[in-house]
N, CA, C and O atoms as a DFTB+ gen file, in Angstrom:
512 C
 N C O
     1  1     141.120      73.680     136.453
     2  2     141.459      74.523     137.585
     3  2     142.873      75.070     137.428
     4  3     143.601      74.423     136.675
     5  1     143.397      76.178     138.026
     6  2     144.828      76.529     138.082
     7  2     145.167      76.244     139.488
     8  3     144.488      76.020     140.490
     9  1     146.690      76.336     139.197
    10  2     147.433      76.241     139.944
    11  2     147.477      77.505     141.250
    12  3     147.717      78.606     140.754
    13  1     147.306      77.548     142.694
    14  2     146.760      78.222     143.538
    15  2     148.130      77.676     144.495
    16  3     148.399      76.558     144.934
    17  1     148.737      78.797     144.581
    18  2     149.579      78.908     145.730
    19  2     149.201      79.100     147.219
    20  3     148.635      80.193     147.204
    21  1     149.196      78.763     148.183
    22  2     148.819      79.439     149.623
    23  2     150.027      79.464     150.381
    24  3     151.013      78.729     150.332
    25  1     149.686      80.713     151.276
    26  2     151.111      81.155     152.558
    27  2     149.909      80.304     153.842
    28  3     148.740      80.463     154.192
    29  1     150.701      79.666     154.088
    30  2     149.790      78.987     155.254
    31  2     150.700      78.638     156.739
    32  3     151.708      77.974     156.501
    33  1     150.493      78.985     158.212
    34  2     151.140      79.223     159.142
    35  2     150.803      77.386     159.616
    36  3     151.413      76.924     160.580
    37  1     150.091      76.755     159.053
    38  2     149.820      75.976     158.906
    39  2     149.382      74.986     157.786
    40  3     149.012      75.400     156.687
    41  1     149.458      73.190     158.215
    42  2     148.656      72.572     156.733
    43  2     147.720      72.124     157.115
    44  3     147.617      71.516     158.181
    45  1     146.475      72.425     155.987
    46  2     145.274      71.917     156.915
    47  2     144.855      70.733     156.568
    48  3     144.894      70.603     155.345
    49  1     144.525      69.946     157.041
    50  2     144.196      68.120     157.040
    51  2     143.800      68.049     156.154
    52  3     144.225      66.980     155.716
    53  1     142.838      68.733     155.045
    54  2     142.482      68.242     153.729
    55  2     143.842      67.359     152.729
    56  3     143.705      66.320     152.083
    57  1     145.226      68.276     152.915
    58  2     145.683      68.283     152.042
    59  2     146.932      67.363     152.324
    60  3     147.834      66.964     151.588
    61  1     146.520      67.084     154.282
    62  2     147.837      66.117     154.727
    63  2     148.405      64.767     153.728
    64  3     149.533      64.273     153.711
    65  1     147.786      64.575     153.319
    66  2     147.773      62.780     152.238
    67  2     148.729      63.093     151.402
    68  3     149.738      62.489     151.039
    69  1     148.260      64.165     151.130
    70  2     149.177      64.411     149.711
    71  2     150.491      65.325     149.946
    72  3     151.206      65.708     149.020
    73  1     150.723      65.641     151.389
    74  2     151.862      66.543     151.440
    75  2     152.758      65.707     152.156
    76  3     153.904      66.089     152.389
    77  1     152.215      64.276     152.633
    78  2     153.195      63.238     152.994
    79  2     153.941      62.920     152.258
    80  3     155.091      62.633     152.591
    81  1     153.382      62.861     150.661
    82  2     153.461      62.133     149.767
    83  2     154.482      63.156     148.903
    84  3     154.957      62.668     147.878
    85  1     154.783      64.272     149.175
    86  2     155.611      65.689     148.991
    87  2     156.609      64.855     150.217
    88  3     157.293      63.896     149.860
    89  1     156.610      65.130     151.068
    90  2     157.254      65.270     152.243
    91  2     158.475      63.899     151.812
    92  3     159.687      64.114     151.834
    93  1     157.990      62.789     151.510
    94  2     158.447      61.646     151.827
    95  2     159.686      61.363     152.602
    96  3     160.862      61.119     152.329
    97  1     158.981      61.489     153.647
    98  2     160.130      61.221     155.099
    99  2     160.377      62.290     155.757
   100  3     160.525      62.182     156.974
   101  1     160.467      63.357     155.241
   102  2     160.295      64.710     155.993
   103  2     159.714      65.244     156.926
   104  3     158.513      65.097     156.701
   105  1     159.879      65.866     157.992
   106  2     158.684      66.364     158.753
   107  2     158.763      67.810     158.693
   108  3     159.624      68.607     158.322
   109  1     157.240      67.925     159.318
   110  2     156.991      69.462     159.230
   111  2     157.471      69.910     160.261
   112  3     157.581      69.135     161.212
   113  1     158.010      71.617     160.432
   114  2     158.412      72.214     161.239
   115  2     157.351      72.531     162.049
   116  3     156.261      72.515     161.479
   117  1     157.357      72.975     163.879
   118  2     156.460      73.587     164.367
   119  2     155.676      74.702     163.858
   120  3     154.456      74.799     163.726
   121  1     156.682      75.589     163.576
   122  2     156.542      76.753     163.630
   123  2     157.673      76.987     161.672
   124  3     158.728      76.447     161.338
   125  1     156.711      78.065     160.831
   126  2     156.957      78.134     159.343
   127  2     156.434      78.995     158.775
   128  3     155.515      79.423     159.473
   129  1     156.538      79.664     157.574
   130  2     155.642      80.053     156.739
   131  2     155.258      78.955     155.251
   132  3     155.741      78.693     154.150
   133  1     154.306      78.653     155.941
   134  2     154.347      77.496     154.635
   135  2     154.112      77.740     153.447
   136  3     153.365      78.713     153.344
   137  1     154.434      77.262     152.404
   138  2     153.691      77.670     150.796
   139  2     153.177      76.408     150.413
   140  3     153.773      75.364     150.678
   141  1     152.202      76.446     149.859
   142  2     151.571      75.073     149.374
   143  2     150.469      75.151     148.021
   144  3     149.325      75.606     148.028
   145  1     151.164      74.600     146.977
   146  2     150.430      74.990     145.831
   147  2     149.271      73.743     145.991
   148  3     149.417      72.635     146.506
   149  1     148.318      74.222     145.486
   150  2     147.242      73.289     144.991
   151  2     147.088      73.092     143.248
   152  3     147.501      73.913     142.429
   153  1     146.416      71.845     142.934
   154  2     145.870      72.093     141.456
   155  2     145.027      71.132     142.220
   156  3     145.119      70.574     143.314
   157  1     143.704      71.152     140.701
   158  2     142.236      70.477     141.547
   159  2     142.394      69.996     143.040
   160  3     142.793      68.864     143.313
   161  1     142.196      70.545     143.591
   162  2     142.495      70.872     145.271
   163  2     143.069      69.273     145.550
   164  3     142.493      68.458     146.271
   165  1     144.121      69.074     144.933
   166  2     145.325      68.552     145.973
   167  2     147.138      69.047     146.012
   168  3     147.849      69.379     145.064
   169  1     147.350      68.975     146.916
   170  2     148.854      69.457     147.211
   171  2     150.009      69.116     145.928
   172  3     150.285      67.917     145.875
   173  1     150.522      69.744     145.182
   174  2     151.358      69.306     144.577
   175  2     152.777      69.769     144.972
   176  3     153.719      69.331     144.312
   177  1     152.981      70.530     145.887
   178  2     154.314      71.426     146.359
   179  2     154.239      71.998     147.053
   180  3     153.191      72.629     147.193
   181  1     155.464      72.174     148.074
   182  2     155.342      72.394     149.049
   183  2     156.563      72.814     149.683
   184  3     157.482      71.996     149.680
   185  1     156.758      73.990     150.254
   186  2     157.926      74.649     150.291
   187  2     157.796      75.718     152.071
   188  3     156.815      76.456     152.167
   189  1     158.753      75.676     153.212
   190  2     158.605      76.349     153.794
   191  2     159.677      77.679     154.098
   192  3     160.816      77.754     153.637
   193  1     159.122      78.545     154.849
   194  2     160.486      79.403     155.109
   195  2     160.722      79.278     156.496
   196  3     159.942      78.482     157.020
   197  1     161.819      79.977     157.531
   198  2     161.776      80.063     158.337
   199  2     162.572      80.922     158.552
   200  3     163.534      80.877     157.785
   201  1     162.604      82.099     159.642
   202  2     163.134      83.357     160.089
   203  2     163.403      83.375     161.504
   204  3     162.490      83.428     162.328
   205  1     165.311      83.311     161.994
   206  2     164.991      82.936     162.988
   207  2     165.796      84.983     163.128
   208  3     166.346      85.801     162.390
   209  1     165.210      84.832     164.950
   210  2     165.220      86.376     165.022
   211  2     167.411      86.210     164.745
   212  3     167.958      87.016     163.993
   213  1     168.025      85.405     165.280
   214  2     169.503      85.938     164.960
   215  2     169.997      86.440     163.782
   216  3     170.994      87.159     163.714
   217  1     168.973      85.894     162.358
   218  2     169.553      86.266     161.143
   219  2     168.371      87.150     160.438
   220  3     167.150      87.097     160.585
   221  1     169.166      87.953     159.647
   222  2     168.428      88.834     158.997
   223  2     167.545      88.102     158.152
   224  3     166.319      88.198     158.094
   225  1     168.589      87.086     157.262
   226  2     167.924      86.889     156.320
   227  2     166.578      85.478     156.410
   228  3     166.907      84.436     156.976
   229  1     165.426      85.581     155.933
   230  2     164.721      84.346     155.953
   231  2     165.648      83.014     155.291
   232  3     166.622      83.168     154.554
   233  1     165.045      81.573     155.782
   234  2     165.701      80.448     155.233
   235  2     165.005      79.595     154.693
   236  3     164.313      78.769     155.289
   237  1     165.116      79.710     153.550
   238  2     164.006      77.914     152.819
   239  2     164.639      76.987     153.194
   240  3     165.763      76.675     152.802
   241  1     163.935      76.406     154.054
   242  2     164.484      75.176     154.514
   243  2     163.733      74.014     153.739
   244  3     163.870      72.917     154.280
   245  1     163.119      74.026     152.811
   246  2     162.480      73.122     152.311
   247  2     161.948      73.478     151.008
   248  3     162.207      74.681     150.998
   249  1     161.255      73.179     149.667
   250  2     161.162      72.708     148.352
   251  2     161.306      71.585     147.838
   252  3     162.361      70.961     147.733
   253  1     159.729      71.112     147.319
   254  2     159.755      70.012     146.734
   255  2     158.523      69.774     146.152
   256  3     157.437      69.932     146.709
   257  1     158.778      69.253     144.616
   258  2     157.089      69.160     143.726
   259  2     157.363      67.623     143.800
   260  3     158.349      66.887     143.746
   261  1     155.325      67.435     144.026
   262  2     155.280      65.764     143.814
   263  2     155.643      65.521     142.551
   264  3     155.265      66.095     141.529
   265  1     156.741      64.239     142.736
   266  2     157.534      63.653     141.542
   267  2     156.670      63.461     140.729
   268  3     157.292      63.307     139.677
   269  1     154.964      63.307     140.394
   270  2     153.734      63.082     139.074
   271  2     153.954      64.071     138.934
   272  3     153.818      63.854     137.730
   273  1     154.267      65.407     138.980
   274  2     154.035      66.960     138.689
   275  2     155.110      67.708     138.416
   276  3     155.030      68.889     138.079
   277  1     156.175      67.075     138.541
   278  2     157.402      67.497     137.800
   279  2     157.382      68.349     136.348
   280  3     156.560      68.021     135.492
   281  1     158.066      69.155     136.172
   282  2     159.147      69.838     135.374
   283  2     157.317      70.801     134.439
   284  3     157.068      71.048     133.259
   285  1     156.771      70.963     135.310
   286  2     155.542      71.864     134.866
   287  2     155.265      73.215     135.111
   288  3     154.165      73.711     134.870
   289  1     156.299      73.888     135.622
   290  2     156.353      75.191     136.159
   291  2     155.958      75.185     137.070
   292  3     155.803      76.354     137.424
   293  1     155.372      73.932     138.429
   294  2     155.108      74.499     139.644
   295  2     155.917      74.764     140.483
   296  3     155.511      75.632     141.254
   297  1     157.380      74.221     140.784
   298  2     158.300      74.404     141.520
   299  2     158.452      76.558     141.297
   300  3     158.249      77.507     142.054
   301  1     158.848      76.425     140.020
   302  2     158.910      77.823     139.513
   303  2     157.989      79.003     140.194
   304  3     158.375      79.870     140.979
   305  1     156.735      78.807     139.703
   306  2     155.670      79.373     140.471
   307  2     155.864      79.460     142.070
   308  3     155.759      80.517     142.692
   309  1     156.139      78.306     142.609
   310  2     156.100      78.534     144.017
   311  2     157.577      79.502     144.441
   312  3     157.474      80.349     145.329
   313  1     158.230      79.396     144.092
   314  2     159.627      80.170     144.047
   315  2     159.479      81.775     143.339
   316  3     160.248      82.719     143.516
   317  1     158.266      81.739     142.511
   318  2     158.562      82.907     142.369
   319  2     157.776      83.701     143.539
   320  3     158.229      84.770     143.946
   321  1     156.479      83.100     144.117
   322  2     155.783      83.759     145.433
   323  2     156.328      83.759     146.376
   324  3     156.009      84.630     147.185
   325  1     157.138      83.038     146.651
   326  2     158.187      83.104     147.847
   327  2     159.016      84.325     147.514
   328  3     158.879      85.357     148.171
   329  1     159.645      84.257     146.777
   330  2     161.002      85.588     146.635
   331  2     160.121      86.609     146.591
   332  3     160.434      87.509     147.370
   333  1     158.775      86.879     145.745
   334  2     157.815      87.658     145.901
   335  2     157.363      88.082     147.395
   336  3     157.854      89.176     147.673
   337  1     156.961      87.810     147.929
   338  2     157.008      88.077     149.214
   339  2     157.870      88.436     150.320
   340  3     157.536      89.044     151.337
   341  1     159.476      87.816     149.886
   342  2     160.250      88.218     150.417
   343  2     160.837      89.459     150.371
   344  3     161.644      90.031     151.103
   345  1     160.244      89.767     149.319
   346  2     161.104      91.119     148.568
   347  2     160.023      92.032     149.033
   348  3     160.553      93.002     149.575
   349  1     158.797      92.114     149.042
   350  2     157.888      92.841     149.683
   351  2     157.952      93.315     151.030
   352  3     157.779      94.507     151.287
   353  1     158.237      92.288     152.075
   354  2     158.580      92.315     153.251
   355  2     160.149      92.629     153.695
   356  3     160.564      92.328     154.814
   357  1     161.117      93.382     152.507
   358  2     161.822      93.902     153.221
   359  2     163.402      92.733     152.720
   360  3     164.502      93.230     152.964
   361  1     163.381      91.333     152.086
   362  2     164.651      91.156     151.898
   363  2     165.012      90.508     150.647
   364  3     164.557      89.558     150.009
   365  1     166.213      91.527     150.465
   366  2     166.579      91.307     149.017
   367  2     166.923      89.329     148.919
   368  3     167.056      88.698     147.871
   369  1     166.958      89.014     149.703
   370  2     167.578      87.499     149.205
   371  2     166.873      86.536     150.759
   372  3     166.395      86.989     151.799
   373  1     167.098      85.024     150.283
   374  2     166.499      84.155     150.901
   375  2     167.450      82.958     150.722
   376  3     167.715      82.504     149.609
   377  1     168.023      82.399     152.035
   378  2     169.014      81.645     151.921
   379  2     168.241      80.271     152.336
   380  3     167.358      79.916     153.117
   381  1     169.102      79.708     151.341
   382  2     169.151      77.960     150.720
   383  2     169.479      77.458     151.429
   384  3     170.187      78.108     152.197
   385  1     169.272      75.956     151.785
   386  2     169.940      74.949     152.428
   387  2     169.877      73.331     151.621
   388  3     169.364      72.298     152.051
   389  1     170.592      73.567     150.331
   390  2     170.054      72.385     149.705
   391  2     170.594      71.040     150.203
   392  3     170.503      70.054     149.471
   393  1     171.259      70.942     151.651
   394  2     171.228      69.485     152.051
   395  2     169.739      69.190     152.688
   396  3     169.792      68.262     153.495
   397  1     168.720      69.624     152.563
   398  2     167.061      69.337     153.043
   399  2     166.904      67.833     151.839
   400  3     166.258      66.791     151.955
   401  1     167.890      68.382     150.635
   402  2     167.127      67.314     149.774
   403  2     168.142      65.977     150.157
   404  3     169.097      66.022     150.932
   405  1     167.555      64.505     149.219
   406  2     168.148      63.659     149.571
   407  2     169.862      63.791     148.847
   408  3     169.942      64.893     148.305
   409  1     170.991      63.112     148.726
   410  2     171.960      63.097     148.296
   411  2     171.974      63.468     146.667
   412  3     172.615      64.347     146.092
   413  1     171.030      62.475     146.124
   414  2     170.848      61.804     144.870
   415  2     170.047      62.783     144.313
   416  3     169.610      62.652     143.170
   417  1     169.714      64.126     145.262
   418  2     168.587      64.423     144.132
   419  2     168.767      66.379     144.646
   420  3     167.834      67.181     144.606
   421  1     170.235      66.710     145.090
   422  2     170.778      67.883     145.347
   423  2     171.375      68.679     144.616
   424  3     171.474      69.899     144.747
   425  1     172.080      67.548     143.272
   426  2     172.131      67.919     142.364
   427  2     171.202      68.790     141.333
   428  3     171.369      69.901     140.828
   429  1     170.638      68.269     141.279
   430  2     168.904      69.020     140.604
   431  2     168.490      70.070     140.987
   432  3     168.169      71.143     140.478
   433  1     168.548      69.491     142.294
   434  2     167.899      70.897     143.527
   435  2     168.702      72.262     143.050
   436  3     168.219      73.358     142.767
   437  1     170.540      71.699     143.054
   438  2     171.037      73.103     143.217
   439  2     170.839      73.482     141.682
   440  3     170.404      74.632     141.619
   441  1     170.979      73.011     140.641
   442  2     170.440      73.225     139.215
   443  2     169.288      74.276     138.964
   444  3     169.483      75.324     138.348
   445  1     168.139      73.923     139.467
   446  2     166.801      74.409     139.433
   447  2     166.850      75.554     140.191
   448  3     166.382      76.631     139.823
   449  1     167.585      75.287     141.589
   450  2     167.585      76.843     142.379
   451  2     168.458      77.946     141.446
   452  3     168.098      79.105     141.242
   453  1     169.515      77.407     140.999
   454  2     170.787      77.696     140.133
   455  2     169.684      78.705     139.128
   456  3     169.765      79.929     139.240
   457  1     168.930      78.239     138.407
   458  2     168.006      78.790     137.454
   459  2     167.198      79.869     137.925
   460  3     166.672      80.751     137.245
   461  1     167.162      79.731     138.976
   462  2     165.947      80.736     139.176
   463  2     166.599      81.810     140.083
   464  3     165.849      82.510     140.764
   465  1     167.686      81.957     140.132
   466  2     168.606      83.205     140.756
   467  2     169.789      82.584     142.398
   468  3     170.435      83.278     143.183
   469  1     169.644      81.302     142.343
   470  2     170.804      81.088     143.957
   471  2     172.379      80.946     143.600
   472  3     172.751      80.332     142.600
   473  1     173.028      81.402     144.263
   474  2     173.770      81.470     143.838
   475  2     174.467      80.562     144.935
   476  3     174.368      81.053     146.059
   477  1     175.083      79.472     144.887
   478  2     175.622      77.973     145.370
   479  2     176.986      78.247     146.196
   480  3     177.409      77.649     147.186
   481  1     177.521      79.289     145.517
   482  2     178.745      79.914     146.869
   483  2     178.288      80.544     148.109
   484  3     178.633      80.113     149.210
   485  1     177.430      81.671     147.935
   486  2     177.002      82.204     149.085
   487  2     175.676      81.785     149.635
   488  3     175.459      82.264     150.748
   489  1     174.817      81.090     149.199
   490  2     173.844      79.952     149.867
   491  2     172.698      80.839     149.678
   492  3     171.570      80.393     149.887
   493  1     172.883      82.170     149.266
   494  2     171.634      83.061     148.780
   495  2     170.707      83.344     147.340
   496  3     171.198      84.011     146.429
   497  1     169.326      82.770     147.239
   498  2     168.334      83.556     146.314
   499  2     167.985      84.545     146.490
   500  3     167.510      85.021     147.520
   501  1     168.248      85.207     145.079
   502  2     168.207      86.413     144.792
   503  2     166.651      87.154     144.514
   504  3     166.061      86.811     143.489
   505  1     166.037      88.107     145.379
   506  2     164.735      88.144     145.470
   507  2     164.036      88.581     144.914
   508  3     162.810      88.512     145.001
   509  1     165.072      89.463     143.793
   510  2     164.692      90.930     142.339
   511  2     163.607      90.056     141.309
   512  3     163.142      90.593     140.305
């Protein structure tokens, strides 16, 4: 099977088990645009945005591949449908908040975002 991204306004219970297991300790927002990759239909990543009306720009408030699924291009993939979409709908960039991750593992975070266009001074991915 491939890897299958979804924009979901919601998560639907099939895939709750395994997005706890993403989440670990995290909770979900009310209200999101969720992204949620699948492979053989379970959750491996899981990433939301959120747009509040004061700021222009949308905010990932969240990114994270289950630690078995690491360093396989899904983080990538999901980052690139996100900025993909963002850029469709109108904004050049999508601001970061990499204290979502734990202490120990922000480092990485800003690394990997670092790679794929954020730039760590101004808290913005770049959506080109």
């Amino acid at each position: 099977m491939r890897l299958t991204v979804h924009r979901l306004a919601h998560i639907p219970e099939q895939y709750c088990h395994h997005v706890n297991l993403i989440l670990q300790g995290h909770k979900l927002p009310e209200q999101a645009m969720f992204y949620l990759a699948t492979f053989n239909d379970k959750a491996v990543a899981l990433a939301w945005l959120q747009h509040h009306k004061a700021q222009q720009t949308p905010q990932l408030n969240f990114i994270a591949v289950r630690d078995i699924t690491r360093r396989r291009g899904i983080g990538q993939e999901l980052l690139r449908q996100i900025k993909q979409d963002a850029h469709a709908n109108g904004h050049p960039h999508i601001s970061c908040h990499i204290q979502q991750a734990p202490g120990v593992q922000q480092n990485d975070l800003v690394a990997f975002l670092t790679s794929q266009g954020f730039n760590a001074q101004t808290t913005l991915l770049s959506c080109h």
